[in-house]
Backbone bond lengths (Angstrom), bond angles and torsions (degrees), N, CA, C in turn:
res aa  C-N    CA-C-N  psi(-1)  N-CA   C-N-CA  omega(-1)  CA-C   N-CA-C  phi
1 X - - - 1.463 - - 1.522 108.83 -
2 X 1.682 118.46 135.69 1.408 119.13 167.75 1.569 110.35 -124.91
3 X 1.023 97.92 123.88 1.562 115.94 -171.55 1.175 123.13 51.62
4 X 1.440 117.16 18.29 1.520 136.33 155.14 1.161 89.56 105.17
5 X 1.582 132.69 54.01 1.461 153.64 138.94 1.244 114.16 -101.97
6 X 1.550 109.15 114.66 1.473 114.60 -161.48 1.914 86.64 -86.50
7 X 1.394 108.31 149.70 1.486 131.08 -179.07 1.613 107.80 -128.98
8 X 1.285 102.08 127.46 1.109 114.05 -179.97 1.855 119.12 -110.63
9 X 1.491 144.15 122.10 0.755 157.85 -162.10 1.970 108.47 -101.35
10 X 1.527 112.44 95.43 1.286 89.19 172.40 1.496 102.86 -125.75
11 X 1.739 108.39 165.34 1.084 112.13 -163.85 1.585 100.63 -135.54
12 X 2.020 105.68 124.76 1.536 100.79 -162.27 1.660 94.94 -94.11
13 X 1.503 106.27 165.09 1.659 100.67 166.45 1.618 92.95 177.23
14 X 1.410 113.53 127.19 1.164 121.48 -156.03 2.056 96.21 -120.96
15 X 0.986 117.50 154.30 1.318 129.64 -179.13 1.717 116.37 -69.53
16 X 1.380 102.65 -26.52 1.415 110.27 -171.16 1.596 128.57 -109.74
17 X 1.116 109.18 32.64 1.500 146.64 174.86 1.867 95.53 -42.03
18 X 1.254 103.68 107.42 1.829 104.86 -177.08 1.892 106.40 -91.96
19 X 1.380 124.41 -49.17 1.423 136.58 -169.84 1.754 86.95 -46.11
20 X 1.158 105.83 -68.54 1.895 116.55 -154.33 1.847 95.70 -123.98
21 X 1.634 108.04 94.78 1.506 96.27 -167.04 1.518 97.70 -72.69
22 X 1.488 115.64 161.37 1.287 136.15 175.02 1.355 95.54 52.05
23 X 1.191 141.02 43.11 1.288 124.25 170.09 1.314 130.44 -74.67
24 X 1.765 116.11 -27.55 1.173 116.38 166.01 1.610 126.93 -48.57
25 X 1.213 114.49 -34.91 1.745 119.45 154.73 1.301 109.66 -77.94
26 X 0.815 149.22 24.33 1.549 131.72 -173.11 1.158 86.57 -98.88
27 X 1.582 126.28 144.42 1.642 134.70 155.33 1.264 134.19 -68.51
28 X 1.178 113.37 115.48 1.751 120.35 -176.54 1.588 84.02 -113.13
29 X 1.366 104.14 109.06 1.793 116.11 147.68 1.673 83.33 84.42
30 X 1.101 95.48 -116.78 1.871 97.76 -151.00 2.139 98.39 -108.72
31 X 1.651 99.30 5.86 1.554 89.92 -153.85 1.421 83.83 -129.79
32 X 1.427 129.56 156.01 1.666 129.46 139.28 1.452 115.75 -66.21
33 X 1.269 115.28 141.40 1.265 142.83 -177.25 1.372 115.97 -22.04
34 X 1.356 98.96 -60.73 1.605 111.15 174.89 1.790 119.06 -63.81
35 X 1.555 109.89 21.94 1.471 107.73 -167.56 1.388 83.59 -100.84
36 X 1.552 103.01 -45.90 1.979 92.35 -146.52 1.019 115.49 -92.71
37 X 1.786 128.60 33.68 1.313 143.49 141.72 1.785 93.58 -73.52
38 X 1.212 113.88 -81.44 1.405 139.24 -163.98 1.931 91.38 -22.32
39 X 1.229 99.10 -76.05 1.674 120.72 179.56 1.804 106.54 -29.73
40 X 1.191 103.34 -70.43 1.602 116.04 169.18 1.630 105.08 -32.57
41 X 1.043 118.18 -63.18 1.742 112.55 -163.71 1.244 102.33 -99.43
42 X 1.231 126.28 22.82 1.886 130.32 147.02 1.684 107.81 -95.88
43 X 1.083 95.48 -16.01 1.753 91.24 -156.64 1.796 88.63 -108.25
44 X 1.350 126.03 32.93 1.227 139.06 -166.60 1.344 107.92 -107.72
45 X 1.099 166.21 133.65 1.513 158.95 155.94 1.195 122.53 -63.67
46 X 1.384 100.45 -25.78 1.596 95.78 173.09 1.913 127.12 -129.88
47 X 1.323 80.56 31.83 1.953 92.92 -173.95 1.703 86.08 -98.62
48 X 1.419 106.70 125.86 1.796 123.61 162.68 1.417 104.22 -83.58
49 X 0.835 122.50 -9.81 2.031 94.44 -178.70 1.799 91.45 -174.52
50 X 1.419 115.49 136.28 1.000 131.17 169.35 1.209 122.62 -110.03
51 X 2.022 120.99 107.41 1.469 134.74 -174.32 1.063 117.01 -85.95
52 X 1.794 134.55 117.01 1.440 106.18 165.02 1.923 79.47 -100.87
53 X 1.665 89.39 149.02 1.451 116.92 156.35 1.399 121.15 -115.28
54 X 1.517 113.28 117.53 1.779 118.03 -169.28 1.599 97.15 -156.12
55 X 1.376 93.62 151.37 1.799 117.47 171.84 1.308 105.15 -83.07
56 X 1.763 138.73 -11.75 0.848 127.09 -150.74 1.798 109.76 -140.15
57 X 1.789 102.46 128.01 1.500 92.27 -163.12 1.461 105.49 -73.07
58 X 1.196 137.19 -18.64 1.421 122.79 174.67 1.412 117.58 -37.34
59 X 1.536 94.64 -59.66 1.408 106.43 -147.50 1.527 94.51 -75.64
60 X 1.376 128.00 -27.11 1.259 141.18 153.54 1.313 108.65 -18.07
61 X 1.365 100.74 -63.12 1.703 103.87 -169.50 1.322 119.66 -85.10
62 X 1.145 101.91 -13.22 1.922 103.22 157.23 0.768 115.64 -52.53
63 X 1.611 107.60 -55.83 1.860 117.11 -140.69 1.952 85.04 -79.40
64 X 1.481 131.69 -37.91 0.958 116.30 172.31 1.557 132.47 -45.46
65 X 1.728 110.43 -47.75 1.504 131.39 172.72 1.794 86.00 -46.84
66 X 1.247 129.77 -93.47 1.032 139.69 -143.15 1.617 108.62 -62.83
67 X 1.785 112.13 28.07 1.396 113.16 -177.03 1.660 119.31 54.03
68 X 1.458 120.49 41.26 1.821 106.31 168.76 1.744 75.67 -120.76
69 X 1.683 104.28 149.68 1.200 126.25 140.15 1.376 145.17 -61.75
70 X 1.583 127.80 107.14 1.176 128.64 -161.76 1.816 98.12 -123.10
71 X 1.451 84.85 82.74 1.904 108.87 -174.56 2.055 95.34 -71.31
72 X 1.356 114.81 -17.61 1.566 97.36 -167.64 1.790 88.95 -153.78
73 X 1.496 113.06 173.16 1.400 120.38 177.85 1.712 103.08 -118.55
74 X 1.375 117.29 136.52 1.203 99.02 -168.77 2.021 100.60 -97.98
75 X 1.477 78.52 165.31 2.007 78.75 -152.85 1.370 86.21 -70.22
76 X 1.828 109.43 178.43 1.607 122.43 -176.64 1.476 109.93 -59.69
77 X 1.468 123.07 -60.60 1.218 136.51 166.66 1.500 114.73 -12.75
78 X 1.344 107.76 -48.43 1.448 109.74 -176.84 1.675 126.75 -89.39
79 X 1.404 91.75 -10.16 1.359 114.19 169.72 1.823 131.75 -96.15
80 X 1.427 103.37 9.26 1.590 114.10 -159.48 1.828 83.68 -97.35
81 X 1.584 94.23 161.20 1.566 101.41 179.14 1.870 122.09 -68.56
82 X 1.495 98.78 8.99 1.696 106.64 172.84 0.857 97.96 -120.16
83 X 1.379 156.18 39.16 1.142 158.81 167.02 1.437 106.67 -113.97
84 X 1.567 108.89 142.62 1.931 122.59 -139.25 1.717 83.24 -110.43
85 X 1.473 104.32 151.35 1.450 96.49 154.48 0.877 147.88 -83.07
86 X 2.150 103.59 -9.36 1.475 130.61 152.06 1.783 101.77 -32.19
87 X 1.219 117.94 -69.15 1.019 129.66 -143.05 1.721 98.00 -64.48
88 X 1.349 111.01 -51.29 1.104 100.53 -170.69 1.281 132.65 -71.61
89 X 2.068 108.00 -27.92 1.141 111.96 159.72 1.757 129.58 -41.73
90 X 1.796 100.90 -46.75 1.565 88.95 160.67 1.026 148.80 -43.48
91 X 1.872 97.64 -53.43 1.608 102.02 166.70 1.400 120.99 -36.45
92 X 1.520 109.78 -70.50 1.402 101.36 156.81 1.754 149.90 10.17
93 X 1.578 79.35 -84.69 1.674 91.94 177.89 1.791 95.11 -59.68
94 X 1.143 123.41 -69.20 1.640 140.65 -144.92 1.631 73.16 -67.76
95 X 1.243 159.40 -95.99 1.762 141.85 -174.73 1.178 104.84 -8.83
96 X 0.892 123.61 -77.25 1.605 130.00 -150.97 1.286 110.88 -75.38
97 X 1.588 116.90 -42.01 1.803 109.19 160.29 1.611 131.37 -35.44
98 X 1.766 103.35 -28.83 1.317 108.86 -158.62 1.943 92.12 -85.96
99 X 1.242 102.03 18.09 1.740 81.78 177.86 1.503 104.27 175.53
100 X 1.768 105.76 21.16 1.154 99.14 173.55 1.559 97.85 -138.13
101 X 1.277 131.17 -171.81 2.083 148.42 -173.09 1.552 93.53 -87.29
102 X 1.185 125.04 139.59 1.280 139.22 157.06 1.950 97.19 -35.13
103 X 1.247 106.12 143.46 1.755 145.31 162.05 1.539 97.80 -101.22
104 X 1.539 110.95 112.22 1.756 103.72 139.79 1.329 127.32 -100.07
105 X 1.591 108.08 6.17 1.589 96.51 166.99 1.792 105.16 -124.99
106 X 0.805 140.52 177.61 1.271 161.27 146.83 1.317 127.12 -121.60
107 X 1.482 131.84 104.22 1.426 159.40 132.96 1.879 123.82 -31.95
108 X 0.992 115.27 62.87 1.853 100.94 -174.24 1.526 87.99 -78.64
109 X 1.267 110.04 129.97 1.632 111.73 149.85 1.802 113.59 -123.08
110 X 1.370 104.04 143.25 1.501 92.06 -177.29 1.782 117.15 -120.66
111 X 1.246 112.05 162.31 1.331 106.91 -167.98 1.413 109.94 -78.72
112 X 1.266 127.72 -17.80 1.620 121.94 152.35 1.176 124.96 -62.23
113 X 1.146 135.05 5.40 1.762 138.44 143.48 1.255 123.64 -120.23
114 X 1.381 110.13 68.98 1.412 115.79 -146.05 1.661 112.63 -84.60
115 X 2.001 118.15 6.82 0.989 125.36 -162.55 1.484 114.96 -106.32
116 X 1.383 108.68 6.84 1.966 127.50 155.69 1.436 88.61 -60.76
117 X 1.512 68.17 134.92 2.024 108.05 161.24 1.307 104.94 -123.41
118 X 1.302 90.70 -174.96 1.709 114.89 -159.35 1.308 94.49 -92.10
119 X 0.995 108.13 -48.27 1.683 105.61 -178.76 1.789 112.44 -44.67
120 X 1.170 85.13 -37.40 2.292 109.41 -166.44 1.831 82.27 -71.96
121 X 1.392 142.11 -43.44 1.130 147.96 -145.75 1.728 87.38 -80.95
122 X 1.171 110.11 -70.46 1.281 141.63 179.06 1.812 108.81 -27.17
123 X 1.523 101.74 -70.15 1.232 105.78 164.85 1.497 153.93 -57.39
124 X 1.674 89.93 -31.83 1.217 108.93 172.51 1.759 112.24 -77.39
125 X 1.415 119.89 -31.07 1.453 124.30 169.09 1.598 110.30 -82.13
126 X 1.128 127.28 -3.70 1.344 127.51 168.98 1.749 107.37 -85.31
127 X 0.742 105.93 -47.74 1.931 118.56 -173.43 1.859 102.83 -78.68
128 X 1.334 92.11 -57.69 2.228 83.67 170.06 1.455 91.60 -40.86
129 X 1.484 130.80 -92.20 1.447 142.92 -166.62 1.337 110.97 -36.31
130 X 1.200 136.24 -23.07 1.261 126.76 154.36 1.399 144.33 -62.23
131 X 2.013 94.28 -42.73 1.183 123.92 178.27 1.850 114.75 -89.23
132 X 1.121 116.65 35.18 1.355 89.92 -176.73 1.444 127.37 -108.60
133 X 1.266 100.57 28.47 1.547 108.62 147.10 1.040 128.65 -64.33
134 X 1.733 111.60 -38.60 1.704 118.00 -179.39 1.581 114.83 -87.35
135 X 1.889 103.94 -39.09 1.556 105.87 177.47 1.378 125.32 -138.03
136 X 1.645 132.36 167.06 1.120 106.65 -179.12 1.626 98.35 -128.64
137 X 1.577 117.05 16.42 1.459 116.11 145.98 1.451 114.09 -149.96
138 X 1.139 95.15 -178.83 1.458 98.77 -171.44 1.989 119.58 -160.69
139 X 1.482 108.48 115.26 1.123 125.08 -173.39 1.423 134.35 -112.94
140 X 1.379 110.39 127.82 1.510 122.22 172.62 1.865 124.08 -11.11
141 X 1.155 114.96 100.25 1.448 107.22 160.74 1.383 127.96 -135.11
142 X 1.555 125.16 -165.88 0.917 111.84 -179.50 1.440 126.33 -164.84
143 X 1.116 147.66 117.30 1.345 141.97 -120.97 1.781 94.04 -81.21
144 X 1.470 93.31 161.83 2.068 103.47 -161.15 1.880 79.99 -112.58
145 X 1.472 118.75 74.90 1.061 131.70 168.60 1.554 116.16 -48.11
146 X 1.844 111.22 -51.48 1.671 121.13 -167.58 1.267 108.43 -109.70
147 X 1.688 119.50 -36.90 1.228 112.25 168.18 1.188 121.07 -123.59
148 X 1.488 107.54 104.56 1.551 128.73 -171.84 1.737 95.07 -105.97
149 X 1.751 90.00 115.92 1.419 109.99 167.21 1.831 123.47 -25.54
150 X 0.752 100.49 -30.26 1.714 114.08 -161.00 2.032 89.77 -67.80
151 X 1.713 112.04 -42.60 1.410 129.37 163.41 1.458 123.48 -28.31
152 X 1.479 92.42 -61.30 1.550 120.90 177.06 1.754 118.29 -8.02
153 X 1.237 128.78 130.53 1.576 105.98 171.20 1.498 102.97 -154.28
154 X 1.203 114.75 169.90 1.769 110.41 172.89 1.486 103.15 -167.72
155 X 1.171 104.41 167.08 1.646 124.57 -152.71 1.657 95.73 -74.17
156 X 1.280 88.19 143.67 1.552 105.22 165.22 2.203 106.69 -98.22
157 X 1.223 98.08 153.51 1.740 94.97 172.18 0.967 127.82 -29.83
158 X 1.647 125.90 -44.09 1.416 139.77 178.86 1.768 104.60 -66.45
159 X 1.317 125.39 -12.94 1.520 117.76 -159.40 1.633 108.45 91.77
160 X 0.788 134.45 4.31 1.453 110.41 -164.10 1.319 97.28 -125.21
161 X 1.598 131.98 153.49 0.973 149.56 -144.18 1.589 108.30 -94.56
162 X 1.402 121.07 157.17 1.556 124.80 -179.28 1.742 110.85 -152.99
163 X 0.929 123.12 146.97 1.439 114.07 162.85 1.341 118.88 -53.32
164 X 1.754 121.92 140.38 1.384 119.53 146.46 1.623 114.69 -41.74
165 X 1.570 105.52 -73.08 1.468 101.49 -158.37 1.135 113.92 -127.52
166 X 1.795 112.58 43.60 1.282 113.46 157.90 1.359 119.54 -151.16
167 X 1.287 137.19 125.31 1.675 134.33 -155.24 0.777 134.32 -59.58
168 X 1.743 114.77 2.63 1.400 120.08 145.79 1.173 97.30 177.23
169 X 1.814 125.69 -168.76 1.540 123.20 -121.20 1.704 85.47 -94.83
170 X 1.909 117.59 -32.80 1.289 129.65 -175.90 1.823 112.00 -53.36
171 X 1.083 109.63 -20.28 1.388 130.05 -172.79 1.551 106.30 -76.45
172 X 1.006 125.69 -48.33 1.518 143.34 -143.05 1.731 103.28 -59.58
173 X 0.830 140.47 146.46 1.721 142.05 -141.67 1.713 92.15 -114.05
174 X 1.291 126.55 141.43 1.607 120.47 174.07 1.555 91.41 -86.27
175 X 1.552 100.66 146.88 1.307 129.32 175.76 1.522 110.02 -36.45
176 X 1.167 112.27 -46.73 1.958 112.85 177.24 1.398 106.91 -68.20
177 X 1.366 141.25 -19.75 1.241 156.10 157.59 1.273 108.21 -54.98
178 X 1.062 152.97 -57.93 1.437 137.61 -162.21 1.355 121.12 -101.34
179 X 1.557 118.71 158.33 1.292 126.25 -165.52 1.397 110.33 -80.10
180 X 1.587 99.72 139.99 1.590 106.61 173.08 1.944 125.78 -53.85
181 X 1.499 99.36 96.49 1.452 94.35 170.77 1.673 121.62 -97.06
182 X 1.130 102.07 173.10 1.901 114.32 169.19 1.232 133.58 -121.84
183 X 0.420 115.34 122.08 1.952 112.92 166.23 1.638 131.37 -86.71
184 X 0.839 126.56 116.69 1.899 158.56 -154.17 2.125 79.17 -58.33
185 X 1.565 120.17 111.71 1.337 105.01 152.30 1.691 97.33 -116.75
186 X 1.582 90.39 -148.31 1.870 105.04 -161.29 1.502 101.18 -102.96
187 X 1.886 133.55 4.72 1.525 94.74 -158.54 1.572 107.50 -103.47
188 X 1.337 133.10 10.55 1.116 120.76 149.82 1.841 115.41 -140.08
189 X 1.457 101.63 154.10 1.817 88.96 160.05 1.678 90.75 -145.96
190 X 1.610 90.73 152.47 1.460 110.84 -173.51 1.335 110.52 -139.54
191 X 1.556 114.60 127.94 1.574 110.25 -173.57 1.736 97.38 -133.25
192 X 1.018 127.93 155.72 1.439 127.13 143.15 1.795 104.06 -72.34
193 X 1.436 119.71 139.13 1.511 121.80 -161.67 1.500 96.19 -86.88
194 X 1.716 143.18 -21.95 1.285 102.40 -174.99 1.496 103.74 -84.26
195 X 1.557 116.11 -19.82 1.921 107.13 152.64 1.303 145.53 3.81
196 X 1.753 84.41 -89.78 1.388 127.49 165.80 1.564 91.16 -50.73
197 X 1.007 139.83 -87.62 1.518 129.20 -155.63 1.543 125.09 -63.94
198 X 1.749 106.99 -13.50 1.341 120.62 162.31 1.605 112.78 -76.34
199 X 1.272 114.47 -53.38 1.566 116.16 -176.11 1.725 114.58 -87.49
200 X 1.433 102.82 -12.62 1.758 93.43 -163.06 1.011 130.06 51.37
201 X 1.182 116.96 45.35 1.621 111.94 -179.56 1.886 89.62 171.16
202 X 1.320 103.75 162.09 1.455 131.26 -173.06 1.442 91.95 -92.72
203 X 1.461 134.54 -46.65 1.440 127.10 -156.64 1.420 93.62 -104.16
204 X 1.564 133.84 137.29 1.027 158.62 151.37 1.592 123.07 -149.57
205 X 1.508 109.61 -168.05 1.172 109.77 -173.91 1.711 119.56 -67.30
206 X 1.648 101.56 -9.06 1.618 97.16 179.56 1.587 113.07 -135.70
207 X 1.606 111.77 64.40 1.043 149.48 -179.41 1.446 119.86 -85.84
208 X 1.326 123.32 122.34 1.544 104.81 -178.08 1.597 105.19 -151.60
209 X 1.536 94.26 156.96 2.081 93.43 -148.17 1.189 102.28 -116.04
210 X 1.370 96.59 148.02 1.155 110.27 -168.58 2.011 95.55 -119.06
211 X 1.549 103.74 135.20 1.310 100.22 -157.93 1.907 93.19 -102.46
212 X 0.935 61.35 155.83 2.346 77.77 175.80 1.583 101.09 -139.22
213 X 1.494 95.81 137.26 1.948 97.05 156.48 1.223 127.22 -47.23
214 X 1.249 120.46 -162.11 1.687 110.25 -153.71 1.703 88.86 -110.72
215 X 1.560 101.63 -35.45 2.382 98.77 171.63 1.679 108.80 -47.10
216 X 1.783 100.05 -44.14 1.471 75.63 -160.53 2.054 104.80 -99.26
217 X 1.385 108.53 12.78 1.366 110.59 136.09 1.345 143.78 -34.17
218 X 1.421 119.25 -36.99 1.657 153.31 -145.86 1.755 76.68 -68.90
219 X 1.460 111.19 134.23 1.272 98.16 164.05 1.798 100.18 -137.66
220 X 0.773 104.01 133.28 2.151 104.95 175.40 1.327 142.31 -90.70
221 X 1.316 104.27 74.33 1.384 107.75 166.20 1.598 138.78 -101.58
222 X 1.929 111.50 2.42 1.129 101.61 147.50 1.761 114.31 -141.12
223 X 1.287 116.28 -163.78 1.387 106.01 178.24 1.508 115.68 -53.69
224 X 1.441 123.11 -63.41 1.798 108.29 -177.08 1.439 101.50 -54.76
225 X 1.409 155.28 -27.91 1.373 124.37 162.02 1.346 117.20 -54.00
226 X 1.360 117.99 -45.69 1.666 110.27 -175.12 2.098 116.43 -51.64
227 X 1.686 82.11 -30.25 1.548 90.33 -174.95 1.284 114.55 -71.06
228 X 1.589 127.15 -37.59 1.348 128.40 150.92 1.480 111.23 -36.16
229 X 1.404 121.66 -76.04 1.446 119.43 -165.74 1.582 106.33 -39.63
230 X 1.612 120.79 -22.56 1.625 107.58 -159.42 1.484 100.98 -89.44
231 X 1.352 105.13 -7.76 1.592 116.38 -168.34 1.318 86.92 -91.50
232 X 1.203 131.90 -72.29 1.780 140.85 177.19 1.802 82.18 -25.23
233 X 0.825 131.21 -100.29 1.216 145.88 -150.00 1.371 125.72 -54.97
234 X 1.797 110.54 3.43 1.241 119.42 179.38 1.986 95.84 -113.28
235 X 1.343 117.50 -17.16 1.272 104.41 -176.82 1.573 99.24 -124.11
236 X 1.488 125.61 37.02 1.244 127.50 -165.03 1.644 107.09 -65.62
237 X 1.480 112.84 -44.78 1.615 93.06 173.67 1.264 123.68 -83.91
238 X 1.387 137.88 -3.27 1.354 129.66 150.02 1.844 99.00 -58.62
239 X 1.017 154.49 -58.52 1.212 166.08 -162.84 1.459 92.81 -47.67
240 X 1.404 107.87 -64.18 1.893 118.52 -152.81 1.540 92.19 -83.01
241 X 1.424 135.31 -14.65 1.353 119.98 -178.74 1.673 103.06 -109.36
242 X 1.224 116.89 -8.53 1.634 117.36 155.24 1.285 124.38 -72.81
243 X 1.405 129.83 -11.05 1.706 146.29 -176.95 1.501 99.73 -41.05
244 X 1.283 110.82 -57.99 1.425 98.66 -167.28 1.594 111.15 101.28
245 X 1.545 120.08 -121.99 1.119 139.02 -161.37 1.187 104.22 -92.03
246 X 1.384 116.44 153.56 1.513 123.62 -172.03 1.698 109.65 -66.17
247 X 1.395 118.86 126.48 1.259 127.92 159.88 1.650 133.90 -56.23
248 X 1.663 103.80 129.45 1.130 90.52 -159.71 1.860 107.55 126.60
249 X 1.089 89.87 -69.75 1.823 114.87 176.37 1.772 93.15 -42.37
250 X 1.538 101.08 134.97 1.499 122.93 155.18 1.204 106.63 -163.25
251 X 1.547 98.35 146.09 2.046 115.72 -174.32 1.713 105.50 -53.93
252 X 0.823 149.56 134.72 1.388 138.64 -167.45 1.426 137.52 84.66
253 X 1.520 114.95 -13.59 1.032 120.04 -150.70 1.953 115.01 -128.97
């Protein structure tokens, strides 16, 4: 709860995972996949109730072991590979209304960025709640350190290469020259819920980011990502004491 706004933490994970099958059970370190979302928004100070939503009783019974509540099963429909996370987040809310207290925030964390903490949970619902003059959610990113768009290039007819967005190679801006951009990953999303049910979606025009390093960027959708995460996860406190600057933090923001 923030400022006596109950927050709700849910966590999606569907049975039919095609990139990395069954990956949501698969074990990273000592836990299945679907834990170290779950773990993250227990170990939160201000998340009231932790949802897993899944088609699938396994993962069901993880997300139970690993302490999240799985009050409903979400139907197939919502679980097929055209199925939105808009969509399911609704389901969600509209379940849980029928027998639970209004949520004014919403937390999605997912088990393909399984390297959010509570603290990252924590922060990111402290700074939305601060900021909401400027936004009324706020999502995971992460600075485009090696490949900065400005790089970008693609073939001309002949085969041979050209800049995206500059008229040729003499043009091209030195790296200390160009503006700090980001790129949109998976390890948190944060909405105020009547938002979310106005915009459908986490990203709109009053969106505001919350930045993460590039480890806990890592997101998993096939086997060489999982193999990263085991590497992430074998030198994680050299990693977490190399961070640097406080998370969260962006020039502008």
């Amino acid at each position: 709860m923030i400022d006596g706004r109950r927050v709700l933490a849910l966590i999606p994970a569907r049975g039919g995972s095609k990139g990395l099958p069954r990956k949501n059970v698969r074990p990273l370190g000592d836990r299945p996949l679907v834990a170290w979302p779950i773990q993250a928004a227990l170990a939160s100070t201000l998340v009231d109730r932790v949802v897993l939503t899944t088609d699938d009783a396994e993962i069901a019974e993880c997300g139970r072991a690993a302490g999240a509540d799985v009050p409903f099963m979400r139907p197939a429909a919502l679980a097929a590979d055209a199925a939105s996370s808009m969509d399911v987040v609704l389901h969600a809310l509209d379940e849980l209304a029928k027998t639970d207290s209004p949520y004014a925030y919403i937390a999605m964390l997912e088990p393909t960025s399984p390297f959010t903490e509570g603290s990252d949970v924590d922060a990111a619902l402290i700074r939305l709640h601060a900021d909401r003059d400027a936004g009324d959610a706020m999502v995971g990113v992460a600075r485009s350190e090696i490949f900065h768009p400005a790089y970008s290039v693609e073939q001309r007819e002949d085969g041979t290469l050209k800049p995206c967005f500059a008229p040729d190679f003499a043009h091209l801006k030195r790296r200390q020259d160009l503006s700090e951009v980001f790129f949109l990953e998976g390890s948190l999303y944060l909405s105020d819920v009547e938002a979310f049910r106005r915009e459908k979606s986490f990203y709109h025009a009053r969106t505001l980011p919350y930045v993460v390093p590039r480890w806990k960027a890592l997101e998993i959708d096939e086997l060489i990502d999982f193999l990263f995460a085991e590497a992430v996860l074998a030198r994680i406190d050299d990693l977490k004491a190399g961070s640097g600057a406080e998370p969260g933090a962006a020039h502008g923001a």
